[in-house]
N, CA, C and O atoms as CSV, one atom per row, in Angstrom:
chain,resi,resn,atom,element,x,y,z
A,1,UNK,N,N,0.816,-1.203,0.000
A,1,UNK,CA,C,0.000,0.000,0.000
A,1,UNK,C,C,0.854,1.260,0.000
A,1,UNK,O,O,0.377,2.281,-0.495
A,2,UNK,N,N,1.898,1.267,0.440
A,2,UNK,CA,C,2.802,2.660,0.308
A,2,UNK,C,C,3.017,3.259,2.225
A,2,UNK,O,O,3.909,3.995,2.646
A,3,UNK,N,N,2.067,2.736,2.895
A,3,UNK,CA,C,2.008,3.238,4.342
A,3,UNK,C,C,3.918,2.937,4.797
A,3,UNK,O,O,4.792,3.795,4.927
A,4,UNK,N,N,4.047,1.285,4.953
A,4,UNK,CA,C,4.917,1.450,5.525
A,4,UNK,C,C,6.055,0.673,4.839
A,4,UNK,O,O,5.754,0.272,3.715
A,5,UNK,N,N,7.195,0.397,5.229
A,5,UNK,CA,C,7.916,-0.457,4.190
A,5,UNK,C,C,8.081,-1.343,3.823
A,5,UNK,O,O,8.229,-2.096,4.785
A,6,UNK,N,N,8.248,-2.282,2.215
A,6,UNK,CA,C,8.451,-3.374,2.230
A,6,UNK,C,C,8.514,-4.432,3.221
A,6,UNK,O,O,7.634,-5.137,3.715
A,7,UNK,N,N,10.077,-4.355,3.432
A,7,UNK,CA,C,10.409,-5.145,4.507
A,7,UNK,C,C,9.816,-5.099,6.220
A,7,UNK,O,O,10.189,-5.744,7.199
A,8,UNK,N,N,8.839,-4.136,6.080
A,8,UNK,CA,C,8.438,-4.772,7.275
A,8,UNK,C,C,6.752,-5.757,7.051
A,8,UNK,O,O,6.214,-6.389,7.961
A,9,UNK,N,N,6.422,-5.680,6.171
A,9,UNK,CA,C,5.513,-6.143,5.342
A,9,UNK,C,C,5.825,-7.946,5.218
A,9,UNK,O,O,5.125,-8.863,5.646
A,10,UNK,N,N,7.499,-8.021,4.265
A,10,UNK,CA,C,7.816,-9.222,4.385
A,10,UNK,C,C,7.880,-10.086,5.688
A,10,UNK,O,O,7.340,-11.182,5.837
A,11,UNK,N,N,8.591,-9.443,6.556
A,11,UNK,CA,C,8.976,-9.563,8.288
A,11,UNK,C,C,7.624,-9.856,8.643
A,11,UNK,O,O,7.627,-10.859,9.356
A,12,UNK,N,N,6.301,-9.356,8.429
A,12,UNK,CA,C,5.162,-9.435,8.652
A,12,UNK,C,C,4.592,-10.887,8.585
A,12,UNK,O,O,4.240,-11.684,9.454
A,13,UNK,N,N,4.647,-10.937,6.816
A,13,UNK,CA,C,4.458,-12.578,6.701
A,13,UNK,C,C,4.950,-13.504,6.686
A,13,UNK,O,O,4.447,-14.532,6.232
A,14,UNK,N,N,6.284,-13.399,7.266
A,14,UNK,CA,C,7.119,-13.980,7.944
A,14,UNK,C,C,6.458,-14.241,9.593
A,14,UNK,O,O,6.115,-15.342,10.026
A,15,UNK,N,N,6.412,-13.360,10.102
A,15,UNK,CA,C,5.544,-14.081,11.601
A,15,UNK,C,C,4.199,-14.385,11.447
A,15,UNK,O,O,3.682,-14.602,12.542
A,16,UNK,N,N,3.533,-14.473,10.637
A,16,UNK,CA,C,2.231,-14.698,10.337
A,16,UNK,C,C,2.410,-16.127,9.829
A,16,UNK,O,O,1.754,-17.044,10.324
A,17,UNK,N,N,3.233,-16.314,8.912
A,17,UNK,CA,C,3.298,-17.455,8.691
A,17,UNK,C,C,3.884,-18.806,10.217
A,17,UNK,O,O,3.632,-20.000,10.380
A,18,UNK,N,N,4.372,-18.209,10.696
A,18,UNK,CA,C,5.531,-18.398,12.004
A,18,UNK,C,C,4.292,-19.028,13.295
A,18,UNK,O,O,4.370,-19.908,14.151
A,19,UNK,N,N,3.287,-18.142,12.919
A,19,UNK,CA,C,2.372,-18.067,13.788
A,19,UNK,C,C,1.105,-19.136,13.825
A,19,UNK,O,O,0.161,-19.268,14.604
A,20,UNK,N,N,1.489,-19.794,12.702
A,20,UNK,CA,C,0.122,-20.298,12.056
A,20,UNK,C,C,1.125,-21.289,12.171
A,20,UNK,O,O,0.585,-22.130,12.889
A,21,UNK,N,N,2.366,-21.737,11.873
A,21,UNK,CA,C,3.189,-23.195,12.197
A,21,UNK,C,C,3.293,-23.692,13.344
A,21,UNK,O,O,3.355,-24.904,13.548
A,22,UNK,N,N,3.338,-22.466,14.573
A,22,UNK,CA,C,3.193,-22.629,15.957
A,22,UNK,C,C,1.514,-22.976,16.245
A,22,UNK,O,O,1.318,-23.863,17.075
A,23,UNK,N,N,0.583,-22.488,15.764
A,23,UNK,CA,C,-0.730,-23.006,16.050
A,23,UNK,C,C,-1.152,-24.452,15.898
A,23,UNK,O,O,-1.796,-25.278,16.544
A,24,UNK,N,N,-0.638,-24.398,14.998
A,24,UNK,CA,C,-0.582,-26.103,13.798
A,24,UNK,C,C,-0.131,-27.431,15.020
A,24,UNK,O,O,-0.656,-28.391,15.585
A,25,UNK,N,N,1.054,-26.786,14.954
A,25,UNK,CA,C,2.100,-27.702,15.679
A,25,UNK,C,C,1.305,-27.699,16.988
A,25,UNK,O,O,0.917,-28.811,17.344
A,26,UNK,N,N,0.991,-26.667,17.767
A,26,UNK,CA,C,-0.091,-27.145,19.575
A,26,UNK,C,C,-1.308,-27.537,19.219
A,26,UNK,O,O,-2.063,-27.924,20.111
A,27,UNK,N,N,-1.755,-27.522,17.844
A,27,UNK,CA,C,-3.125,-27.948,17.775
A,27,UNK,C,C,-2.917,-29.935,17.195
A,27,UNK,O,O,-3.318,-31.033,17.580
A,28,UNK,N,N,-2.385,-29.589,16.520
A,28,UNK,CA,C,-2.340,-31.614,16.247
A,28,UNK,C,C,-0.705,-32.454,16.884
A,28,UNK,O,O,-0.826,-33.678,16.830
A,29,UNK,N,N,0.217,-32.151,17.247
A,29,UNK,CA,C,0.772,-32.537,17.944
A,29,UNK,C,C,0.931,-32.539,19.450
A,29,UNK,O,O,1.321,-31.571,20.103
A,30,UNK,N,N,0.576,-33.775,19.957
A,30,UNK,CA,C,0.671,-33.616,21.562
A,30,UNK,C,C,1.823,-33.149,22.080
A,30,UNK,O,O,1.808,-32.379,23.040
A,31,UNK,N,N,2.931,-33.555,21.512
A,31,UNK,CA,C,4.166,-33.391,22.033
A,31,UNK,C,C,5.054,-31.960,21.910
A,31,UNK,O,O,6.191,-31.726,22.321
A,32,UNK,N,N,4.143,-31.129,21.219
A,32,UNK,CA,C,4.879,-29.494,20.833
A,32,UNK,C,C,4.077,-28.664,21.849
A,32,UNK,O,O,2.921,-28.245,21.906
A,33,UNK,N,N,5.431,-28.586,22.813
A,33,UNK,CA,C,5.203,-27.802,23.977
A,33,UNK,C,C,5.734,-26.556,23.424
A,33,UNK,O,O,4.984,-25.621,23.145
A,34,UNK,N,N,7.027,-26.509,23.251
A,34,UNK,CA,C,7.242,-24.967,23.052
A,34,UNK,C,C,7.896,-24.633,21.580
A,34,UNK,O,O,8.465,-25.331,20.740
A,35,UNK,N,N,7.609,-23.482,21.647
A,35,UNK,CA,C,7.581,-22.733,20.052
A,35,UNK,C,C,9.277,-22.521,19.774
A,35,UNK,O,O,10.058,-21.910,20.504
A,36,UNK,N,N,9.516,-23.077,18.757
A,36,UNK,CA,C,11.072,-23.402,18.269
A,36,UNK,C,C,11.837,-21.952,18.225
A,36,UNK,O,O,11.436,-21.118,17.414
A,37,UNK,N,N,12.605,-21.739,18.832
A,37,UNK,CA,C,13.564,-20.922,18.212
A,37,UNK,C,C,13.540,-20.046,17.471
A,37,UNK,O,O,13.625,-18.842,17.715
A,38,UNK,N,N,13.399,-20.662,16.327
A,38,UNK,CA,C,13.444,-19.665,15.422
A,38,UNK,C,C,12.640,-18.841,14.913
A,38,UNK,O,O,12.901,-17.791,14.325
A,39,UNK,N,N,11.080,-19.579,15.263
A,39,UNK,CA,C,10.056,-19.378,14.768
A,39,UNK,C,C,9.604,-18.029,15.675
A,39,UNK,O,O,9.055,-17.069,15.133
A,40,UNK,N,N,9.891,-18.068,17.078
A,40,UNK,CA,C,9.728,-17.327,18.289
A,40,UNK,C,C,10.610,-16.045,17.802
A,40,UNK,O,O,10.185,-14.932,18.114
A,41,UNK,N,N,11.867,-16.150,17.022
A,41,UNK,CA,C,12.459,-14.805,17.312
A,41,UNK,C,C,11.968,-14.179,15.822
A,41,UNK,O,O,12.079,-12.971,15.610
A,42,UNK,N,N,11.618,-14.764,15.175
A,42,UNK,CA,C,10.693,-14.634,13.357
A,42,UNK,C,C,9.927,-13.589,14.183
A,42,UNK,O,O,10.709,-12.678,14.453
A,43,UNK,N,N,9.095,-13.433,14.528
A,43,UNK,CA,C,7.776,-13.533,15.853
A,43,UNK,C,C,8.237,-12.108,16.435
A,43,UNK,O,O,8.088,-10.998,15.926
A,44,UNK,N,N,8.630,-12.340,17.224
A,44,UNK,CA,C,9.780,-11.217,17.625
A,44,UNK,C,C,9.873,-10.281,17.466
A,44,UNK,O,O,9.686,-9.245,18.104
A,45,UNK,N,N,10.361,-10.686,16.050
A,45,UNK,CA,C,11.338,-9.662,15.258
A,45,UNK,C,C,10.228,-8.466,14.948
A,45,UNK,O,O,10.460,-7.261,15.040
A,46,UNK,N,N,9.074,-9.026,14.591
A,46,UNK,CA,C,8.235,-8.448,13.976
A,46,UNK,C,C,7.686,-7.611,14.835
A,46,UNK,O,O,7.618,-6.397,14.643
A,47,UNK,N,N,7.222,-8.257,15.925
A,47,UNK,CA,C,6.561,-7.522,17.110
A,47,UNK,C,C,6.949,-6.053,17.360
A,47,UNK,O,O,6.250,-5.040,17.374
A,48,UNK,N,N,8.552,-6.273,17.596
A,48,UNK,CA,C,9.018,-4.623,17.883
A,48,UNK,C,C,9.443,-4.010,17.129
A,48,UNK,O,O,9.658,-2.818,17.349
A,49,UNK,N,N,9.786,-4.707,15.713
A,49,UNK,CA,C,10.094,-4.025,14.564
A,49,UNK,C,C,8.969,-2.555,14.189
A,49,UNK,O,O,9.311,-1.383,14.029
A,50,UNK,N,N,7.750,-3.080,14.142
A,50,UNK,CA,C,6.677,-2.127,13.734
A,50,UNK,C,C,6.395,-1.400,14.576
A,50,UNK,O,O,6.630,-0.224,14.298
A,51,UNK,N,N,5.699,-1.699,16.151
A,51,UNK,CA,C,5.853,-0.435,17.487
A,51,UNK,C,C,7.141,0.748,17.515
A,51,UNK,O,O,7.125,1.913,17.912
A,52,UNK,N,N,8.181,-0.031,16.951
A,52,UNK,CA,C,9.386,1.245,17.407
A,52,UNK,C,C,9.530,2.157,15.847
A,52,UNK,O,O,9.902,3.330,15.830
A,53,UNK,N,N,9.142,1.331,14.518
A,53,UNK,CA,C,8.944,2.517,12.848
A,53,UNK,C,C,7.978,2.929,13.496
A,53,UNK,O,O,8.256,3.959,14.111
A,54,UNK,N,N,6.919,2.566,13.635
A,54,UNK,CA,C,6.115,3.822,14.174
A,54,UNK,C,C,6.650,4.831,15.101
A,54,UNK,O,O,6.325,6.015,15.011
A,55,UNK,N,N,7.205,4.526,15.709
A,55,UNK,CA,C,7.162,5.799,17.147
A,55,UNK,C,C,8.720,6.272,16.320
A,55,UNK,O,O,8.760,7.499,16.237
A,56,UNK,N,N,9.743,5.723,15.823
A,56,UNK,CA,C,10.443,6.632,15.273
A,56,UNK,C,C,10.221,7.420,13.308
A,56,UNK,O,O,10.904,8.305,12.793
A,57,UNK,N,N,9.114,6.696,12.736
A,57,UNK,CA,C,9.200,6.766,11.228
A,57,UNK,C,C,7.412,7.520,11.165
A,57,UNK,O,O,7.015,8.572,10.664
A,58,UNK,N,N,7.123,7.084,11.462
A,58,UNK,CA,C,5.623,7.455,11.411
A,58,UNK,C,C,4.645,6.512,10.562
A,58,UNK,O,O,5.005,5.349,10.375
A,59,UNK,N,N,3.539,6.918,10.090
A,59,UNK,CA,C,3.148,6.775,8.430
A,59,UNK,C,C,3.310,7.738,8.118
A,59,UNK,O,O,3.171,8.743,8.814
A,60,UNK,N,N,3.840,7.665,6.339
A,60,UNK,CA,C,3.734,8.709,5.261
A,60,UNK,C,C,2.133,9.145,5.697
A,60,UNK,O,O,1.236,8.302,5.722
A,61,UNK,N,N,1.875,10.800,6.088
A,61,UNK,CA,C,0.944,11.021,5.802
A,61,UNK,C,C,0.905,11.922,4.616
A,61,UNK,O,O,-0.280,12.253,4.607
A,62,UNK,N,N,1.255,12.289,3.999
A,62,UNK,CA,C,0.873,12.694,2.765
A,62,UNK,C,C,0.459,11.670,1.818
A,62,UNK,O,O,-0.165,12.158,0.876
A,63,UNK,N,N,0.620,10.253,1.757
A,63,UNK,CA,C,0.398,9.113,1.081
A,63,UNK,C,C,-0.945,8.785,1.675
A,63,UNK,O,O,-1.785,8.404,0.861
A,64,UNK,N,N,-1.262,8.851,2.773
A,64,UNK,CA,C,-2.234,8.313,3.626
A,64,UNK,C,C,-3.414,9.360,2.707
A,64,UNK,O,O,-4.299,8.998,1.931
A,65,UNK,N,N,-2.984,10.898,3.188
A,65,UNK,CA,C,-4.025,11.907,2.342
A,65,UNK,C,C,-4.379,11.663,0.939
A,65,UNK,O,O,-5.551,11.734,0.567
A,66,UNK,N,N,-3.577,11.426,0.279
A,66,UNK,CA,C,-3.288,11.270,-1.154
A,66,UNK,C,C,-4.444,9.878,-1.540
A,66,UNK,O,O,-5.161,9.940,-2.538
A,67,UNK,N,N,-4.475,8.367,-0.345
A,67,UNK,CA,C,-5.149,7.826,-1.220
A,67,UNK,C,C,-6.362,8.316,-0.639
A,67,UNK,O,O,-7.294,8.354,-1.442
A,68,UNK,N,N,-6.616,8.694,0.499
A,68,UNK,CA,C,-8.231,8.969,0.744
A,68,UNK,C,C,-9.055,9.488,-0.131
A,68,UNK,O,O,-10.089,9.000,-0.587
A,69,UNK,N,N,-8.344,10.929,-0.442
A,69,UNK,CA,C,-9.013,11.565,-1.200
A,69,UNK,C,C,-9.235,10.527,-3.010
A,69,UNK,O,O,-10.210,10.566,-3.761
A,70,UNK,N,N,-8.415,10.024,-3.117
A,70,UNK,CA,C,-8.490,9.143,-4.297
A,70,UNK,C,C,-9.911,8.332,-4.296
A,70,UNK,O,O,-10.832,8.467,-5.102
A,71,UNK,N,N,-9.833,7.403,-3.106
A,71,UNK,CA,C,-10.952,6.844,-2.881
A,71,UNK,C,C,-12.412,7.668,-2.294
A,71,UNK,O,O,-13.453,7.082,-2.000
A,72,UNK,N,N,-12.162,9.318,-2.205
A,72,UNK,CA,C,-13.737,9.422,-1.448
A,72,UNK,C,C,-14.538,9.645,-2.768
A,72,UNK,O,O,-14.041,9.939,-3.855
A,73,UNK,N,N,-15.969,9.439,-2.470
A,73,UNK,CA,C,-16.779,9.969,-3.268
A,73,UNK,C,C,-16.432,11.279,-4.290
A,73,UNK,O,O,-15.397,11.904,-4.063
A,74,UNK,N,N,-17.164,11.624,-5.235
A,74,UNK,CA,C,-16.759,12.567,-5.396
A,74,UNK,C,C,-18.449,13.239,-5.279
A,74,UNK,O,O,-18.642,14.449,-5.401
């Protein structure tokens, strides 16, 4: 969409995906107690990646303005 960047987008479905392997895994395996490594810091990564672009990057609001008005009525 232009809001925020690529890569945090990818990083995104990267723990989304991460998130849904960890669900998987406690929902049909008895034996997956805890969430692997890697998958946890995937997870992570993402979590504070986006809280801290925001509080230091913002959203583009001129992009934000730009599509509203695109999309309002006319």
């Amino acid at each position: 969409s232009g809001y925020f960047p690529k890569a945090l987008g990818v990083l995104f479905m990267a723990a989304g995906l991460g998130y849904l392997f960890d669900a998987t895994g406690q929902l049909f395996l008895p034996a997956y107690t805890t969430t692997p490594a890697l998958i946890a810091t995937i997870i992570a990564a993402a979590e504070i990646a986006f809280p801290v672009w925001l509080l230091v990057k913002g959203v583009n609001s001129s992009r934000w303005r730009e599509r509203t008005l695109a999309v309002a009525p006319a």
